[in-house]
ZAMARGU-4260 file (C-alpha; in steps of 0.2 Angstrom, whole numbers, plus 5000, padded with zeros to 4 digits):
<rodrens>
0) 5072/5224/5119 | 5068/5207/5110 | 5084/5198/5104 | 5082/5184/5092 | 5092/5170/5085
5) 5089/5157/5071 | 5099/5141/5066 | 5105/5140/5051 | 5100/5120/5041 | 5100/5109/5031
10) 5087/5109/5016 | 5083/5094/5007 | 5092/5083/5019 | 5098/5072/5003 | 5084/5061/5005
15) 5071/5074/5005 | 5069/5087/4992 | 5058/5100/4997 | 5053/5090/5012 | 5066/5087/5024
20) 5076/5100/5032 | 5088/5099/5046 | 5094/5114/5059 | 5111/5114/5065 | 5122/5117/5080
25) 5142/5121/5079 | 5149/5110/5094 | 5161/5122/5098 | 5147/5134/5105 | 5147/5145/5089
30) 5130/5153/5085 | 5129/5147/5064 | 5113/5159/5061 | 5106/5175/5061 | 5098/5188/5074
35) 5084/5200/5075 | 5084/5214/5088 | 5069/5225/5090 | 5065/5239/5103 | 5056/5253/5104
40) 5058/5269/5094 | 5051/5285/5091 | 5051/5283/5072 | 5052/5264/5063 | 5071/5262/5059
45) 5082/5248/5052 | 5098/5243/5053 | 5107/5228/5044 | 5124/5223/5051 | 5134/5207/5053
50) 5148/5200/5044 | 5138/5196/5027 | 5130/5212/5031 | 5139/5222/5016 | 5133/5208/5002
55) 5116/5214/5007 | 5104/5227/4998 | 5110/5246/5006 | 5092/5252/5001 | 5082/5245/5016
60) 5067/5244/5007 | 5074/5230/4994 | 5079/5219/5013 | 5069/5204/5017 | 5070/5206/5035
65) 5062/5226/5033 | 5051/5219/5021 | 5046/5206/5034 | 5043/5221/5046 | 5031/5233/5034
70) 5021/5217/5033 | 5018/5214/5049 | 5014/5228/5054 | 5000/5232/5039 | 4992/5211/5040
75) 4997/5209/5059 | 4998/5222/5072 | 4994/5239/5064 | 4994/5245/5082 | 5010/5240/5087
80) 5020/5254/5090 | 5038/5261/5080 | 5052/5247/5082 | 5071/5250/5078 | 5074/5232/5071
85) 5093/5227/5067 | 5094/5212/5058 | 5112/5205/5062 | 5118/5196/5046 | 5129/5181/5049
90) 5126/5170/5036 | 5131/5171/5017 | 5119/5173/5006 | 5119/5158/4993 | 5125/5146/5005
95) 5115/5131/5004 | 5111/5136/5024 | 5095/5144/5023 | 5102/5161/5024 | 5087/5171/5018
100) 5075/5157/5030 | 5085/5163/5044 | 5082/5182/5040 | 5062/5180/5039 | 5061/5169/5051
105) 5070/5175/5065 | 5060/5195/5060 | 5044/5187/5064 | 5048/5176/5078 | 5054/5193/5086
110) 5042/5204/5082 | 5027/5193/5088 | 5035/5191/5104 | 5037/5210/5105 | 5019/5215/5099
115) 5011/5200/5110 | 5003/5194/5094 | 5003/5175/5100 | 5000/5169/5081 | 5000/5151/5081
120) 5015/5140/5074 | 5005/5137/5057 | 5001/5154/5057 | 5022/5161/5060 | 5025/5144/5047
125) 5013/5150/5033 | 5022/5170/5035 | 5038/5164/5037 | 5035/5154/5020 | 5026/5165/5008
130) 5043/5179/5012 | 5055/5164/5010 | 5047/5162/4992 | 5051/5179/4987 | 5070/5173/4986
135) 5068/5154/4980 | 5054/5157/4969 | 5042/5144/4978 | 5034/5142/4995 | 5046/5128/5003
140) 5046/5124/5020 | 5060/5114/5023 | 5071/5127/5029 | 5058/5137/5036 | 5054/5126/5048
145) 5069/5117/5054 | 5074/5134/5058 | 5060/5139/5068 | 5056/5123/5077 | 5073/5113/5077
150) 5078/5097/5072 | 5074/5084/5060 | 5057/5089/5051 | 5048/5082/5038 | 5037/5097/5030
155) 5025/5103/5018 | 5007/5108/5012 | 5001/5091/5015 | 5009/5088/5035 | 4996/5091/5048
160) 5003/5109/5057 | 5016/5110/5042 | 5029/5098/5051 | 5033/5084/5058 | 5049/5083/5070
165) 5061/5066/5065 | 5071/5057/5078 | 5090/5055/5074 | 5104/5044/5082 | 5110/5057/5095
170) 5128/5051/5092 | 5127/5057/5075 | 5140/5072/5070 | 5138/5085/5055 | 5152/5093/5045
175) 5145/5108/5036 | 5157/5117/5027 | 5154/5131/5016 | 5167/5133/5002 | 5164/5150/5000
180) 5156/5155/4984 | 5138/5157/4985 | 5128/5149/4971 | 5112/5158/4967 | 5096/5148/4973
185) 5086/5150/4956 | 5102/5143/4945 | 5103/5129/4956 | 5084/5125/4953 | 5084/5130/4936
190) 5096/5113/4931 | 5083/5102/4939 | 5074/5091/4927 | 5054/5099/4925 | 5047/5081/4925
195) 5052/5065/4934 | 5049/5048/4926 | 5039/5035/4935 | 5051/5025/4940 | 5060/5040/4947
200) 5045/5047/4957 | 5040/5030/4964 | 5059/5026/4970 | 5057/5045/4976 | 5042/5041/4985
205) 5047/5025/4992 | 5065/5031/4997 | 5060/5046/5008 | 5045/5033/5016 | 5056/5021/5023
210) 5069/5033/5028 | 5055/5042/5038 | 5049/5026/5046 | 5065/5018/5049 | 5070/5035/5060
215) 5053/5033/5070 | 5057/5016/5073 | 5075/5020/5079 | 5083/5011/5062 | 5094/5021/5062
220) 5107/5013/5054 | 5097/5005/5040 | 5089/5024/5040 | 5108/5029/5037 | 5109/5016/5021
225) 5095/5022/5011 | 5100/5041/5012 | 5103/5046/4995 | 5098/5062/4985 | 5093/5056/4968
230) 5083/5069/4961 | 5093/5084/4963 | 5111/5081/4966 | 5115/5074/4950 | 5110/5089/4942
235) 5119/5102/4952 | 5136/5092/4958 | 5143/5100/4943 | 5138/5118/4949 | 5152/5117/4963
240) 5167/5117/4962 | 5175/5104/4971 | 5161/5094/4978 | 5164/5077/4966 | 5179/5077/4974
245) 5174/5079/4992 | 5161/5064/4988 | 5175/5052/4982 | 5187/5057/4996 | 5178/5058/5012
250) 5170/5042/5015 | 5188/5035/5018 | 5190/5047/5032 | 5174/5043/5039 | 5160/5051/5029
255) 5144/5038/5030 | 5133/5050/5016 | 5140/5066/5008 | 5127/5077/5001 | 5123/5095/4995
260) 5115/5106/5009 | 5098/5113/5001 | 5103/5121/4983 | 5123/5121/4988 | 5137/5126/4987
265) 5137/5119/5005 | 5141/5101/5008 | 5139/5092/5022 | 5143/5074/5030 | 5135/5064/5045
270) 5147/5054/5054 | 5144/5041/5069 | 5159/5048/5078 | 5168/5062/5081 | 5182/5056/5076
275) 5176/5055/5059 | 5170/5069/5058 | 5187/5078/5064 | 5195/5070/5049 | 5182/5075/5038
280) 5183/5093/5044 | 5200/5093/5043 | 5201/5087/5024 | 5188/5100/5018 | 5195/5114/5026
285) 5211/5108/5017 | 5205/5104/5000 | 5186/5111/5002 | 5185/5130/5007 | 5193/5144/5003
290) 5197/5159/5013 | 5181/5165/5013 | 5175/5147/5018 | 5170/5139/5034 | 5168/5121/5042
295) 5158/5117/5056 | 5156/5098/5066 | 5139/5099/5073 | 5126/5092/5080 | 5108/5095/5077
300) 5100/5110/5084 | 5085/5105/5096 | 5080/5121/5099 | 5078/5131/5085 | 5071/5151/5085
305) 5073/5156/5102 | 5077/5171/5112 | 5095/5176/5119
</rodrens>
């Protein structure tokens, strides 16, 4: 049997709409993702369990991950034989996490290893992507491939081999907490503005250049100062519940950005200590999350997809 597992991350990155994603790691061991089992079977059989499991399509035909599955084995490996594959669900859907990133890519990371397809990373990348854009409505890689190769990378059409990784300040901490409502993916892109100004798209442009380049020249704290999201957090703050408030409150506890995790409703925070980020933690799971919420202090995940 091939057992998989796939961070959840970051999209956008604040600084980098559509470009920057970040995967994450729980420093209290906990595996914030989803896995992919598949083993051999007589007949090709799925199951989807987990603990978001149930706010999932019960037709399997209408799942991502089966999807996934009839895909690669019609355009991939139509040799490869029947497969029980159980997709186990533990991230919400609508999270701000990459949920549905997590789903497709940790079905084809698994299935390649078990049918010995070797594709390439551009290859799995290019997969992972066009499956991801049946739930967002575009081809964006910044979950995608966070998730499959870890840390900080800067992605998209224009990257050589889709991505590039970005160094971080290792002693920086992450508070991702999820309030527990999901926000759907195409509302939160539909309240985006169609066209940016000039002055807009060059302070875009020059915004996420410099933050790029001051992390590849271990800036990090001028990196730090420059992390703003400009183009889509104005627009979707208001979607969440909660969230002006965590920005006003949390930088006295700490808090050097807050910032909407990909389309929200997650937030999440970078701290230079973890003493901030206990504070920080402590605050949102107070005044943040509901009962169907988490909080997570975490560091970055390094090793993204990998086999358990």
């Amino acid at each position: 049997m091939i057992e998989v597992y796939a961070p959840a991350s970051i999209g956008n990155f604040a600084v980098g709409f559509d470009a920057l994603g970040a995967a994450l790691a729980p420093i209290d061991g906990t595996l914030l993702g989803d896995v992919v089992a598949v083993s051999s079977s007589e007949l090709d059989e799925f199951i989807c369990s987990g603990d978001y499991a149930d706010k999932l399509p019960s037709d399997a035909s209408e799942n991502l991950a089966y999807q996934c599955l009839v895909h690669f084995r019609e355009h991939v490996a139509p040799t490869m034989p029947s497969v029980k594959l159980e997709l186990k669900k533990n991230l919400p859907i609508g999270s701000g996490l990459g949920s549905s990133a997590c789903s497709v890519v940790a079905t084809f990371a698994a299935l390649d290893q078990f049918a010995g397809t070797a594709l390439s990373q551009v290859q799995l990348i290019e997969l992972m992507a066009d499956f991801e854009a049946i739930v967002s409505g575009g081809r964006h890689y910044d979950n995608i491939t966070p998730c499959y190769l870890g840390g900080l990378q800067l992605t998209g059409d224009l990257i050589p081999n889709k991505s590039i990784a970005l160094p971080v300040d290792e002693r920086w901490y992450y508070v991702a907490a999820f309030p527990g409502f999901s926000l759907n993916t195409a509302k939160a892109r539909s309240v985006l503005p169609k066209q940016l100004s000039m002055h807009a798209s060059v302070e875009f442009a020059q915004r996420l250049s410099a933050f790029s380049t001051l992390l590849l020249t271990s800036r990090f704290d001028e990196a730090l100062s420059i992390m703003s999201d400009e183009i889509a957090e104005p627009h979707r703050a208001p979607l969440i519940n909660g969230f002006s408030e965590a920005k006003a409150a949390l930088p006295e506890f700490g808090a050097e950005i807050v910032s909407i995790s990909g389309a929200g409703p997650t937030l999440f925070t970078v701290c230079k200590t973890l003493e901030a980020a206990q504070q920080c933690a402590q605050w949102l799971e107070q005044n943040y999350i509901n009962e169907q919420g988490f909080c997570h202090i975490c560091k970055l995940d390094n090793a993204g997809t990998r086999q358990l």
